[in-house]
N, C-alpha and C positions, 0 to 999 in steps of 0.2 A: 504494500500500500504506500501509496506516494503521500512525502509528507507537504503539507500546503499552508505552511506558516509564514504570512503576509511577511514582505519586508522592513526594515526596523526605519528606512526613510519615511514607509508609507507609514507606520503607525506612529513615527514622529509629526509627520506632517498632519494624521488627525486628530493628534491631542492638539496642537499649535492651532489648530479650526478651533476647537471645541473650546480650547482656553480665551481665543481672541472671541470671539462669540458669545460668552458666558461673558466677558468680562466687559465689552462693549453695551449690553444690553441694558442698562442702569443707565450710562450715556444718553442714546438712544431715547428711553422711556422717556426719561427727563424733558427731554428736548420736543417731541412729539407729545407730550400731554400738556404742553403746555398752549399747544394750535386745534388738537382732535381731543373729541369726546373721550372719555375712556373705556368705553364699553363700544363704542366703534374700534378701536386699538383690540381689545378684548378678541371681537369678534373675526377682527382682520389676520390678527397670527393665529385662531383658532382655524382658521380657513387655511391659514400657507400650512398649518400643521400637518391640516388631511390632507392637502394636496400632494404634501410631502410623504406623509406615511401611503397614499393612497399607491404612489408611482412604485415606490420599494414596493409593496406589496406586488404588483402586477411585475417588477420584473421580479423578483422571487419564483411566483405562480409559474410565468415563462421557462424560468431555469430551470426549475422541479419537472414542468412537461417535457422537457428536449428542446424546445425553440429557441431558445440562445446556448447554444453549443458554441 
């Protein structure tokens, strides 16, 4: 069985996402609630959230059929 352990660039590269992101996001808020509702804010990353989870999902499903081989 072949072993398939990501590269240590790529999982460098997405903690440095996930830290720059996490850590901008207070920034961000700050600055956008002070022009938008907050429950439009609410509603807008709850929307990119599914969009986002929605897309993993479908190629996931894709991978698990054979279609992205």
């Amino acid at each position: 069985m072949a072993d398939h352990r990501p590269s240590s660039l790529r999982l460098y590269t997405l903690i440095a996402v996930m830290v720059l992101s996490w850590s901008s996001n207070f920034a961000v808020g700050k600055f956008v609630l002070r022009s938008i509702p907050p429950l439009l804010v609410v509603g807008v990353r709850t929307a990119i959230a599914a969009i986002t989870l929605l897309a993993v999902y479908i190629a996931e499903a894709l991978a698990w059929l054979g279609f992205l081989d």
